[in-house]
C-alpha positions in Angstrom: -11.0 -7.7 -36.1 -10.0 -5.4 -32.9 -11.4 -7.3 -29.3 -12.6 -5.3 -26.8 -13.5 -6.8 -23.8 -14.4 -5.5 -20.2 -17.4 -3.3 -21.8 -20.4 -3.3 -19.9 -22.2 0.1 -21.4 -21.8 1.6 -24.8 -22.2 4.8 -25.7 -22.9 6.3 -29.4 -22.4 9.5 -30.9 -25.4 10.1 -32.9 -24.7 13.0 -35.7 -22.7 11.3 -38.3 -22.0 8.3 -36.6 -25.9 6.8 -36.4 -27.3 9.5 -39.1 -26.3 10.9 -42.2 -26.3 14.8 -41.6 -24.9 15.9 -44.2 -26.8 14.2 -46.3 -30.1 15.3 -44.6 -28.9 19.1 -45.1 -28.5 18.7 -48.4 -32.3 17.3 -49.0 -33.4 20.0 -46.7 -32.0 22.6 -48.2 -32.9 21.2 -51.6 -36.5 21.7 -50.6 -36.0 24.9 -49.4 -34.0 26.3 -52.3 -35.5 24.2 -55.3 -31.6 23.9 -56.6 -31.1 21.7 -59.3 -27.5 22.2 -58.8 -26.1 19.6 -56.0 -23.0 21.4 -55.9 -24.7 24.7 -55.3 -26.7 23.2 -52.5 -23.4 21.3 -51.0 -21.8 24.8 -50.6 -24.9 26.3 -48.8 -24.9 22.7 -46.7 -21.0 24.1 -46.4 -22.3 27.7 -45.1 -25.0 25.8 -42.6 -21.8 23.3 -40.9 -19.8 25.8 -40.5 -21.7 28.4 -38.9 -23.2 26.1 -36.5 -19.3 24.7 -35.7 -18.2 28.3 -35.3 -21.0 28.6 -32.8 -20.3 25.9 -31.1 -16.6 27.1 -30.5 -17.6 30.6 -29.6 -19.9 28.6 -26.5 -17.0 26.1 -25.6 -14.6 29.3 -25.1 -16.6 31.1 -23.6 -17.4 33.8 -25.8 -21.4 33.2 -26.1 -23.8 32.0 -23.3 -25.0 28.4 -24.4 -27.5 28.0 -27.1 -28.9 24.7 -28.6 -28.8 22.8 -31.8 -32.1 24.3 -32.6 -31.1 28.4 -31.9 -28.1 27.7 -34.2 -30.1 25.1 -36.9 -32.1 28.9 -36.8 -29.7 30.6 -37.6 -27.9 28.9 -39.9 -31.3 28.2 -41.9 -31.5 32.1 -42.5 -27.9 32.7 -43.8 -29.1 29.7 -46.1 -31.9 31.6 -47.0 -30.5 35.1 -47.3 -27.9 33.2 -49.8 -30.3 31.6 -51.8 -33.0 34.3 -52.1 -35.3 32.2 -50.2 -38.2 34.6 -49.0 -41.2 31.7 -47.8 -41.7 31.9 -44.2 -42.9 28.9 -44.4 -39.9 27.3 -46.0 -37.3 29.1 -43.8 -39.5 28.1 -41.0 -39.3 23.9 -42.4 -35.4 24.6 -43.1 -34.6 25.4 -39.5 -36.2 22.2 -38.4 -33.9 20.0 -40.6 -31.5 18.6 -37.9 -35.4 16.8 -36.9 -35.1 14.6 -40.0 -31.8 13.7 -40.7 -31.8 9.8 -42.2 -30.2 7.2 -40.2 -27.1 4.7 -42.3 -28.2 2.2 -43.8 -26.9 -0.5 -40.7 -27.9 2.4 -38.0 -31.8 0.8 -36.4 -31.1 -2.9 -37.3 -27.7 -2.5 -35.5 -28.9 -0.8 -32.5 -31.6 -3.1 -31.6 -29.1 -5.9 -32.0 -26.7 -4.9 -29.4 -29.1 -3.3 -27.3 -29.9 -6.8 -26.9 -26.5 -7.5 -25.3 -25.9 -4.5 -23.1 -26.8 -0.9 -22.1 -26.8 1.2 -25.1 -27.0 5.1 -24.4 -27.0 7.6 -27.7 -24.9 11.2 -26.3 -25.6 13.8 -29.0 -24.6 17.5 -29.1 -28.3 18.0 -30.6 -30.4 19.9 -28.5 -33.5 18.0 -26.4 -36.3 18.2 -28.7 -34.1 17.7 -31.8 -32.9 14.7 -30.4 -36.0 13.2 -29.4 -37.7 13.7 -33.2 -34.4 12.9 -34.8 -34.5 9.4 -32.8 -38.2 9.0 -34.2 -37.5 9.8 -37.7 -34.4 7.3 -37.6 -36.0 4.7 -35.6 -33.5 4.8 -33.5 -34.5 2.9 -29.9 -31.7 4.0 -27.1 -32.2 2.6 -23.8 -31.5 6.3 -22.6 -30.8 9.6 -25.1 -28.6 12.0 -23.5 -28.5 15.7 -25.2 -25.5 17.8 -24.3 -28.2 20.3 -23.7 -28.3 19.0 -20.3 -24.6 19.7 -19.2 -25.3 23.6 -21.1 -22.5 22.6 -23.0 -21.2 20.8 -26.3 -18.6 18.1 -26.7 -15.6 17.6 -26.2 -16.3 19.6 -23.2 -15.8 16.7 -20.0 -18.6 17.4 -18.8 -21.2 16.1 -21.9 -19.4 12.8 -21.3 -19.9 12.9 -17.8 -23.6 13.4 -18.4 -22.9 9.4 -20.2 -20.8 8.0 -17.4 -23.0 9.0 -14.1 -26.1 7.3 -16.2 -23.7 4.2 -16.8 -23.1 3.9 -13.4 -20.0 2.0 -13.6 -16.3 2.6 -13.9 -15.4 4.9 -16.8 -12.7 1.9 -18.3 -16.2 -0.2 -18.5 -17.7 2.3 -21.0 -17.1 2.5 -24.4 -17.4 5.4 -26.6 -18.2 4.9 -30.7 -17.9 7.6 -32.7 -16.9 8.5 -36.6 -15.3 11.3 -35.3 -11.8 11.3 -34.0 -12.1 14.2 -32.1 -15.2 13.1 -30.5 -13.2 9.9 -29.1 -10.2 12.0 -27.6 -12.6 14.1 -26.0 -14.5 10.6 -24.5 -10.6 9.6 -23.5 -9.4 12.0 -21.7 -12.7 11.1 -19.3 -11.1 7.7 -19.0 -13.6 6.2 -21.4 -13.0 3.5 -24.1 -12.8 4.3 -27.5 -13.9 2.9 -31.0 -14.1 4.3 -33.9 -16.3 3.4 -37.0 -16.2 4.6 -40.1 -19.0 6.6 -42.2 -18.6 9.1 -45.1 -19.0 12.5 -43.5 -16.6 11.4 -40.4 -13.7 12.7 -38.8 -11.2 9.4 -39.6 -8.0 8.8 -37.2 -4.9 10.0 -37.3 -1.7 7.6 -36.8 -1.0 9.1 -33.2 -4.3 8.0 -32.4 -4.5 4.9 -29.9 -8.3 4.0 -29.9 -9.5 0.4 -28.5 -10.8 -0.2 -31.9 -11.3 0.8 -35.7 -13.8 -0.6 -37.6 -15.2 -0.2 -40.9 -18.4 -0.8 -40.3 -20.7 -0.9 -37.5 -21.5 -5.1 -38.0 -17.5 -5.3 -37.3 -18.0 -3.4 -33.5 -21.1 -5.0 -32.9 -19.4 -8.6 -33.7 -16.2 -8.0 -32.1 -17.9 -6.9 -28.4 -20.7 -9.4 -28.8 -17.7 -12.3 -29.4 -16.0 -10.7 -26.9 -18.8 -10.7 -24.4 -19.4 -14.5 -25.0 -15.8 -15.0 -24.7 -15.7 -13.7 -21.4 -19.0 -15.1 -20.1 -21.0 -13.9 -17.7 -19.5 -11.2 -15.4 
């Protein structure tokens, strides 16, 4: 098991890492569609993801003022809809609000609440305010604080999402740690001097060899174990 020591705030990426998104789409759209065909559904989930990373790029670059989570969620509901013949208002309308009730991992609450009883424990998500706040209910997850990219105008990797983490940390950037199941998520958290670890989940982003990350774990019990030994290891600062 990797060691990291010197951590005193941790940060989490919350799509993918904490929930299953993927996984939530693909109920949501389900719903929406009445498919009986999972594969069917996974290539609309496909269509949704896609859009909404396109999107994304298109803001980072420049090439479209800033929108949230919820303005692309939107849109990406209707091309779902136009796809699948879907016609309900109402359903449409329940589609777009999907990224609301995405299910946490199986570990995600239990392991929160245990290291948040060690140290500062901040979510940073690229969801949009108010997705993020009902997405944290749904989940049960229970941050200290919940930081939305929607506050920098801007979506990560951008530096300044994880700048957003590292002024509410309040202490050196080498002192925070970034988790993530997304590789490119934790290069981004790097180059803002920030400590890295990976976990793994199913719909993640997994490490390439050049990658030099404080830790990989397979599992979030393995972080949680490894900075709580750590921290004891230590003592107290």
């Amino acid at each position: 098991m990797a060691e990291i020591r010197g951590i005193e705030v941790v940060v989490f990426d919350v799509l993918g890492t904490m929930v299953d998104e993927p996984g939530g789409l693909r109920t949501a759209v389900q719903e929406a569609t009445r498919l009986p065909d999972a594969v069917a559904a996974d290539e609309l989930v496909a269509l949704w993801q896609r859009h909404c990373e396109q999107e994304q790029e298109r803001i980072r670059r420049g090439l479209r003022p800033y929108a949230s989570t919820e303005v692309l969620d939107a849109e990406a509901a209707r091309l779902v809809a136009d796809r699948a013949g879907v016609t309900d208002p109402g359903a449409v309308a329940r589609l777009a609000t999907a990224g609301r009730r995405l299910p946490p991992w199986h570990d995600s609450a239990a392991g929160l609440e245990r290291l948040a009883r060690r140290f500062p424990v901040l979510g940073l998500s690229n969801a949009g305010r108010t997705a993020l706040l009902h997405l944290n209910a749904h989940a049960g997850l229970r941050w200290h604080q919940a930081l939305s990219a929607e506050a920098a105008l801007a979506y990560k990797p951008a530096p300044e999402v994880y700048r957003l983490a590292l002024d509410s940390a309040g202490c050196p950037p080498e002192r925070v740690l970034m988790v993530a199941a997304h590789a490119w998520d934790l290069r981004g958290a790097q180059a803002a001097g920030m400590r890295t670890a990976y976990v793994h989940r199913p719909a993640g982003d997994p490490p390439t060899d050049s990658d030099d990350f404080d830790g990989r774990f397979g599992e979030l019990g393995e972080l949680i174990g490894a900075l709580t030994d750590s921290q004891v290891a230590s003592g107290p600062s």
